[in-house]
C-alpha atoms as an extended CHARMM CRD file, in Angstrom:
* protein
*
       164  EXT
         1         1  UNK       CA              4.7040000000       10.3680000000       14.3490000000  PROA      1               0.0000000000
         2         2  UNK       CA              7.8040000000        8.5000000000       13.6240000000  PROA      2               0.0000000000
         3         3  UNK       CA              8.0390000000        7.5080000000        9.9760000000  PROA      3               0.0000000000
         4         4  UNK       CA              9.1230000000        4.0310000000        9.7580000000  PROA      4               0.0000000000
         5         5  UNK       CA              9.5260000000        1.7820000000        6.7810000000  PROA      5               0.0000000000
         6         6  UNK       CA              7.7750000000       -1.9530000000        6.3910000000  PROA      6               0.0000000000
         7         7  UNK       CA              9.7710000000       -4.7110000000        8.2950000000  PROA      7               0.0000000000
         8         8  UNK       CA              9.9420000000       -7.6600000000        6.1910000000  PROA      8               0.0000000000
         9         9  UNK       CA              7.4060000000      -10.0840000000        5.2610000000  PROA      9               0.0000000000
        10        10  UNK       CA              7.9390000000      -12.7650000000        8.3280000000  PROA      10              0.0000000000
        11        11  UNK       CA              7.8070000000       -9.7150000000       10.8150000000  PROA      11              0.0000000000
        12        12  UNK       CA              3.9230000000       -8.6200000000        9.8400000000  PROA      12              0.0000000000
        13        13  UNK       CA              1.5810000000      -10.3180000000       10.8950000000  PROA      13              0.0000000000
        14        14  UNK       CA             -1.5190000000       -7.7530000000        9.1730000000  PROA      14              0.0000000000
        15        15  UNK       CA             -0.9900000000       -7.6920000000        5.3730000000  PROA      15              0.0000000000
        16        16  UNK       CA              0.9800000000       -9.8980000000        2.5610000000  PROA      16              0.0000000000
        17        17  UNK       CA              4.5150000000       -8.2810000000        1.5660000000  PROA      17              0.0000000000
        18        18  UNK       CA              4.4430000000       -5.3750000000       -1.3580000000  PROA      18              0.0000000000
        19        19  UNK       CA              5.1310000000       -6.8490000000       -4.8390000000  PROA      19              0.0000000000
        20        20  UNK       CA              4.4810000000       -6.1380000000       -8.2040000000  PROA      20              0.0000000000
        21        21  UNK       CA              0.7370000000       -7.5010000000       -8.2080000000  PROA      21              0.0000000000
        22        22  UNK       CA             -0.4870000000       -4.5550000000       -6.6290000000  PROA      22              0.0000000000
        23        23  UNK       CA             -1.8060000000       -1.1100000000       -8.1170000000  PROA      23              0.0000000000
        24        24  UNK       CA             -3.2840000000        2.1340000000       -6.7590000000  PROA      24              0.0000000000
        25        25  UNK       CA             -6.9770000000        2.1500000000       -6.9940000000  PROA      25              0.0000000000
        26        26  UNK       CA             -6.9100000000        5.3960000000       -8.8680000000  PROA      26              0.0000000000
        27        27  UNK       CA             -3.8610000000        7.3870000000       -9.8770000000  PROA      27              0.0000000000
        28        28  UNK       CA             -0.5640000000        7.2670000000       -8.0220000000  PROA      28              0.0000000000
        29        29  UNK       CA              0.7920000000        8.5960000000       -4.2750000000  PROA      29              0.0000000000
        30        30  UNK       CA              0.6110000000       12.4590000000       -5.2610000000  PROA      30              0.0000000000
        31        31  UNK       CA             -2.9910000000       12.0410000000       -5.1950000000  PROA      31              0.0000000000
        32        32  UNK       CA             -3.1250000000       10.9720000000       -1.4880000000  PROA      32              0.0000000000
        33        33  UNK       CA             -5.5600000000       13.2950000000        0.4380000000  PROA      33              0.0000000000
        34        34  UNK       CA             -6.2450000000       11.5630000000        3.8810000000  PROA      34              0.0000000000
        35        35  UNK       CA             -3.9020000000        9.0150000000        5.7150000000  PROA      35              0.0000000000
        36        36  UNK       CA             -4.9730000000        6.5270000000        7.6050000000  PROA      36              0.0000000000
        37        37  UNK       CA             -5.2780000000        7.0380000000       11.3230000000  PROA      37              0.0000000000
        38        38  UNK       CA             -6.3100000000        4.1860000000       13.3370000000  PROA      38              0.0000000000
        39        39  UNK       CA             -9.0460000000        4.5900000000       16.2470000000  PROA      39              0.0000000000
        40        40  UNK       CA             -7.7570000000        4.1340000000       19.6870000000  PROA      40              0.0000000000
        41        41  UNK       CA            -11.0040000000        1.9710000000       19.7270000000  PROA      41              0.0000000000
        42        42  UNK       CA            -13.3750000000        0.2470000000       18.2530000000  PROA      42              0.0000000000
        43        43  UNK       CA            -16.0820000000        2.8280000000       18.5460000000  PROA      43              0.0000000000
        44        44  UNK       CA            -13.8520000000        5.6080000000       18.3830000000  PROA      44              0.0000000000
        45        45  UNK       CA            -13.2540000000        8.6110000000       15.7280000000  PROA      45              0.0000000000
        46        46  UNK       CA            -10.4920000000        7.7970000000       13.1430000000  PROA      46              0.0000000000
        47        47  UNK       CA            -10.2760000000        7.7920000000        9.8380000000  PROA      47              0.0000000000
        48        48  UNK       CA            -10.9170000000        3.8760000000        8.7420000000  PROA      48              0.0000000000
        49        49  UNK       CA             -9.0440000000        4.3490000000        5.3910000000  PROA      49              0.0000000000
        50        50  UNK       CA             -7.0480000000        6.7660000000        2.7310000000  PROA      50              0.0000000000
        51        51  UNK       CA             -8.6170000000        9.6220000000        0.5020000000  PROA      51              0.0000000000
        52        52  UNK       CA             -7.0700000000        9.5630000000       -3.0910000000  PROA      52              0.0000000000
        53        53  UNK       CA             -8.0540000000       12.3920000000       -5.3320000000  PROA      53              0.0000000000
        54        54  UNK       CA            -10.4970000000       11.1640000000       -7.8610000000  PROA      54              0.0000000000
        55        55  UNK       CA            -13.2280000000       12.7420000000       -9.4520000000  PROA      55              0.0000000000
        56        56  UNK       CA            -16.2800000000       11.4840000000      -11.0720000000  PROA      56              0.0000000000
        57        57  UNK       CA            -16.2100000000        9.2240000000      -13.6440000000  PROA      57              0.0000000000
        58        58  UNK       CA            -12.7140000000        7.7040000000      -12.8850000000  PROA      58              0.0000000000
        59        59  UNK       CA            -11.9140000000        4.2610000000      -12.9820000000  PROA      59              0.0000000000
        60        60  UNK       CA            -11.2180000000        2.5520000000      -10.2220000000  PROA      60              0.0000000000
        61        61  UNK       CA             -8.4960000000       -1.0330000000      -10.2700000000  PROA      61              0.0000000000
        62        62  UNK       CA             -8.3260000000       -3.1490000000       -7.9700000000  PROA      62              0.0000000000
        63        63  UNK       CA             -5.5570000000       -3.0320000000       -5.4260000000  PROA      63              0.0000000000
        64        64  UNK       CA             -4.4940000000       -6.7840000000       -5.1630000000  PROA      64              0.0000000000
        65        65  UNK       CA             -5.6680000000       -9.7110000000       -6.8980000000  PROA      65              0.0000000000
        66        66  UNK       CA             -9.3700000000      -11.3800000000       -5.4510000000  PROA      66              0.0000000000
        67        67  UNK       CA            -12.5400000000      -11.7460000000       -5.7530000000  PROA      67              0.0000000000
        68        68  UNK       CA            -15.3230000000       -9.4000000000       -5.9280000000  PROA      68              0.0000000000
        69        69  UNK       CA            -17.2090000000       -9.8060000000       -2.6810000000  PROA      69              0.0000000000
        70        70  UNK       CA            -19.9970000000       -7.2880000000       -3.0480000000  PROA      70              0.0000000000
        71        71  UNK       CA            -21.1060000000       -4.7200000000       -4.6310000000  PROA      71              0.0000000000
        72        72  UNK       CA            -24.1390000000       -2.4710000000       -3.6760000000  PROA      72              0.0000000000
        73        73  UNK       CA            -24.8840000000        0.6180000000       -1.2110000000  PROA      73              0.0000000000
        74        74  UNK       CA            -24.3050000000        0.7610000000        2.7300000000  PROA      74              0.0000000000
        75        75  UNK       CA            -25.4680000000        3.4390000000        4.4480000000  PROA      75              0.0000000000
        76        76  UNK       CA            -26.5910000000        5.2120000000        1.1890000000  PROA      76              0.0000000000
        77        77  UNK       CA            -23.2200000000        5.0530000000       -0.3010000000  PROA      77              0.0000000000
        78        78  UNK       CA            -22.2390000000        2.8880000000       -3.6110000000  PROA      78              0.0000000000
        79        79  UNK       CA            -19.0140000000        0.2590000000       -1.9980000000  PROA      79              0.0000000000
        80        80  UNK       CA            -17.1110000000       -2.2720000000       -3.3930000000  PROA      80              0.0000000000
        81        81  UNK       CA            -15.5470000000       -5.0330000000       -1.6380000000  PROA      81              0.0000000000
        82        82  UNK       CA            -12.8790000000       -7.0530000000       -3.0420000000  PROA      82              0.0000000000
        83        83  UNK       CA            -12.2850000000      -10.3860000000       -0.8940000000  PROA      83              0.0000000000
        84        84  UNK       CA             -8.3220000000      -11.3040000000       -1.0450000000  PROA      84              0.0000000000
        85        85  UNK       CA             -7.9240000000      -15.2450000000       -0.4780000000  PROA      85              0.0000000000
        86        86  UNK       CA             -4.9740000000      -16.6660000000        0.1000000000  PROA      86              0.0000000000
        87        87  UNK       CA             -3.7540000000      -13.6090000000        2.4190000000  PROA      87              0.0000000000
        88        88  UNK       CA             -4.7300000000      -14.7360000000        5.8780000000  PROA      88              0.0000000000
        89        89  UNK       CA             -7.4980000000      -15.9080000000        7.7500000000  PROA      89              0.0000000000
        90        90  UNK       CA             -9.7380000000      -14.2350000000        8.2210000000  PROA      90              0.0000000000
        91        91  UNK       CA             -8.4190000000      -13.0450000000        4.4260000000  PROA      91              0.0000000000
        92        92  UNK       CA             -7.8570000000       -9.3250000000        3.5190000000  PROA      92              0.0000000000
        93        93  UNK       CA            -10.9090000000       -7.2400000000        2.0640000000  PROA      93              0.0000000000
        94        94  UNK       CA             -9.9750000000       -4.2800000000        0.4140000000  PROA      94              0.0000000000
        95        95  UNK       CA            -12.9030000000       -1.5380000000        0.0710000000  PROA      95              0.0000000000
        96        96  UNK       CA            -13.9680000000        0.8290000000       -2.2810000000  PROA      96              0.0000000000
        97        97  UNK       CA            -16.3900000000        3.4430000000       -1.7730000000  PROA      97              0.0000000000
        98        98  UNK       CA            -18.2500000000        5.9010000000       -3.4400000000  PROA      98              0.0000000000
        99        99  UNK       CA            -18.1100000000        3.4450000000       -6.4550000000  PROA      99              0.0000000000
       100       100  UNK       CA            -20.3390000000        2.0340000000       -8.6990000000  PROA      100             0.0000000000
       101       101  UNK       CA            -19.3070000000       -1.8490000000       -9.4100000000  PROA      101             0.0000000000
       102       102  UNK       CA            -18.6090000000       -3.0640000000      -12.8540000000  PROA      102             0.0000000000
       103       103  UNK       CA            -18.3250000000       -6.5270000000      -12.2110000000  PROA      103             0.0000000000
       104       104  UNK       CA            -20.8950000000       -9.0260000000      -10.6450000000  PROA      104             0.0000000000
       105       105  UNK       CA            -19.8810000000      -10.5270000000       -6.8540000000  PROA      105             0.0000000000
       106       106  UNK       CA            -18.1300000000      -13.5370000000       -7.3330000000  PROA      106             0.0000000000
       107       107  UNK       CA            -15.7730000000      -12.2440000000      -10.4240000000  PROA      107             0.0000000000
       108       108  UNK       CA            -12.1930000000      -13.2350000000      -10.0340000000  PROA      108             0.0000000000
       109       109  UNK       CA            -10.0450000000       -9.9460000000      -10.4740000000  PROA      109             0.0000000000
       110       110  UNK       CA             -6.2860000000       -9.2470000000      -10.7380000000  PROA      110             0.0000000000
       111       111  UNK       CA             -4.5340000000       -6.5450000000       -9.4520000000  PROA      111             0.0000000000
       112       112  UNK       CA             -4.5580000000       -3.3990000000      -11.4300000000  PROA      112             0.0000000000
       113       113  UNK       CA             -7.9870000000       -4.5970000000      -13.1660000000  PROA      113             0.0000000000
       114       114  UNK       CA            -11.0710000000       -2.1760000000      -13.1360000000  PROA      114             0.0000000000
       115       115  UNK       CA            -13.6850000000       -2.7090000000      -11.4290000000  PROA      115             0.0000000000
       116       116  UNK       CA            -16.1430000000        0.0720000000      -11.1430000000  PROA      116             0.0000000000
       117       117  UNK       CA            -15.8030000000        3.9100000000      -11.2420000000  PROA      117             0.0000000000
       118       118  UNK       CA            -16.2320000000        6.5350000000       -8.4480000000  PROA      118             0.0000000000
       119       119  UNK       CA            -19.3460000000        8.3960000000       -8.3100000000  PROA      119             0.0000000000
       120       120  UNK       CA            -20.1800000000       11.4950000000       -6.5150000000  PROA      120             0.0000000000
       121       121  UNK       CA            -22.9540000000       12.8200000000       -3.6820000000  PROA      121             0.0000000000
       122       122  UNK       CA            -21.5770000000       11.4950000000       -0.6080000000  PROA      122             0.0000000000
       123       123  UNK       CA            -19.9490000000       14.1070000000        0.9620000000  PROA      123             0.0000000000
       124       124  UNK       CA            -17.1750000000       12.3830000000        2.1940000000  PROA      124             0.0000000000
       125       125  UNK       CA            -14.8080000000       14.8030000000        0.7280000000  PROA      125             0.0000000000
       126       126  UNK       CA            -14.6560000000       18.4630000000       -0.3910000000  PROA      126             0.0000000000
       127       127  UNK       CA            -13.5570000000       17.5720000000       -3.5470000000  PROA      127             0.0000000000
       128       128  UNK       CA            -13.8940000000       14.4680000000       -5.2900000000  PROA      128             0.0000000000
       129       129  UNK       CA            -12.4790000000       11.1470000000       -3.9930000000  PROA      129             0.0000000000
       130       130  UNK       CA            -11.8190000000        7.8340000000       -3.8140000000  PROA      130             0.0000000000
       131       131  UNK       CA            -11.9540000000        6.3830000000        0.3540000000  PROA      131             0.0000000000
       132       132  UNK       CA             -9.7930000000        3.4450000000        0.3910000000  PROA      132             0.0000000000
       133       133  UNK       CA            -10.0680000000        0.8940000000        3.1080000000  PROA      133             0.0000000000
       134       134  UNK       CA             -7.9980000000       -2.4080000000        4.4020000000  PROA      134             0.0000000000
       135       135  UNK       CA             -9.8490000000       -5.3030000000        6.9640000000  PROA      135             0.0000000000
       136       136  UNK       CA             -8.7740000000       -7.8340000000        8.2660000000  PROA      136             0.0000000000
       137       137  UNK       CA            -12.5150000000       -9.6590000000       10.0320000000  PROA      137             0.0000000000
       138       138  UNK       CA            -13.3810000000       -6.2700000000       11.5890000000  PROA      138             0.0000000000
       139       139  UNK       CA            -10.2170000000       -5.0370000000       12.3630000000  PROA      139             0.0000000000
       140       140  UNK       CA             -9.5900000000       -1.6490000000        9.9090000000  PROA      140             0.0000000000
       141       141  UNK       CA             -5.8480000000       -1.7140000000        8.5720000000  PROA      141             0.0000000000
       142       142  UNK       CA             -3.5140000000        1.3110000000        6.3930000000  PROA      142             0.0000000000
       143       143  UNK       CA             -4.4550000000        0.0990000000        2.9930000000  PROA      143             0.0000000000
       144       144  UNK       CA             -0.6910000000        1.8400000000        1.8920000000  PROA      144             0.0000000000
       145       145  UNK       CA              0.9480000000       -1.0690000000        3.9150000000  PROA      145             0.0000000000
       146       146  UNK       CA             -0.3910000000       -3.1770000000        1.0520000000  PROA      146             0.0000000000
       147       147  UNK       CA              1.6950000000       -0.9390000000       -1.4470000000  PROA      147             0.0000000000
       148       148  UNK       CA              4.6510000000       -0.6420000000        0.8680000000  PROA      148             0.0000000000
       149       149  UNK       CA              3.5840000000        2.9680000000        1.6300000000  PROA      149             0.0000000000
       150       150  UNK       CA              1.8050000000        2.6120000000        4.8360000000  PROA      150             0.0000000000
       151       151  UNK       CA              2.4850000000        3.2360000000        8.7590000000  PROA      151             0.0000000000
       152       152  UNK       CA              4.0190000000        0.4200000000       10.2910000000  PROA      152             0.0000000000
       153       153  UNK       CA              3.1480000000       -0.3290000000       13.7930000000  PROA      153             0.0000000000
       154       154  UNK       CA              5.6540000000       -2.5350000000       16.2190000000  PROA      154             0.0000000000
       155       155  UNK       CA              4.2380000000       -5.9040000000       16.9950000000  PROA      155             0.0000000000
       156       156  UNK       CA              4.7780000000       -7.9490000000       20.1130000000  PROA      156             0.0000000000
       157       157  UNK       CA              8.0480000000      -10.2710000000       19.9440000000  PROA      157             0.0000000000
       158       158  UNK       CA              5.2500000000      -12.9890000000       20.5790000000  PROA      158             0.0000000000
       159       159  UNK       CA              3.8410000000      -11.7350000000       17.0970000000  PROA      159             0.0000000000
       160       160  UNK       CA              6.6900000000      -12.5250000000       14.9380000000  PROA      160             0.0000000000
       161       161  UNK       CA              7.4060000000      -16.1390000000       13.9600000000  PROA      161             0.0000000000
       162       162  UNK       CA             10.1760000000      -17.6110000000       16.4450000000  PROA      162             0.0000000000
       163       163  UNK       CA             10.3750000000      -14.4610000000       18.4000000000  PROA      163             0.0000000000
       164       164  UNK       CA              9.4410000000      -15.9500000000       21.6530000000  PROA      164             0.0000000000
């Protein structure tokens, strides 16, 4: 796959621009396991997120600046949601999981603030990690495009503002 960098703000139309109010969850990009790779459907196989090497016990910050929108198990699995407003509509939810919450739902949190730690038992990865997702409604997104790291895709001309 081509590598190609983030167009400018005004030319995406799924996340906010990079800036300095964003953090990595849990360490930095050497501990990037997984990529993202997008389903070609809905219901297809993919890989709805990033791994980051984490094990046990780590902290885990939150990516961008929100709100903490739950906090609880799915599917046997401790997840954290964190609900960005002011980033779209529907807004951006970042996701967390395995991770044990810190914070009640409904705590306003900044980027770079903790806000739970990751546990283990799920057997997402061989080792221990940290699965990282991006939504936008239920549409699943490359949570790096929200550090200026991710895959960028080519949008329609009809996508970008004034583009016909």
């Amino acid at each position: 796959m081509l590598a190609v960098s983030l167009p400018p703000p005004s030319a995406r139309a799924d996340v906010a621009a990079p800036s300095p109010s964003r953090a990595w969850p849990v360490g930095d990009r050497s501990g990037l396991l997984r990529r993202f790779d997008a389903p070609p459907a809905p219901w297809a196989a993919g890989h709805r997120g990033v791994d980051l090497a984490a094990s046990a016990g780590t902290a885990v910050r939150a990516a961008a600046a929100g709100v903490i929108a739950f906090s609880g198990t799915v599917a046997g699995r401790p997840v954290l949601t964190v609900q960005h407003p002011g980033s779209g509509n529907p807004p951006l939810r970042t996701t967390y999981l395995p991770v044990t919450g810190t914070l009640p739902v409904g705590t306003p949190v900044s980027a770079g603030q903790v806000i739970g730690e990751v546990t283990t038992g799920t057997g997402h990865c061989a080792t221990g990690c940290l699965h990282w997702g991006l939504l936008r409604g239920r549409r699943y997104l490359d949570p790096l495009a929200l550090l200026g790291t991710g895959r960028a895709r080519l949008l329609p001309l009809s996508a970008v503002p004034g583009g016909g």
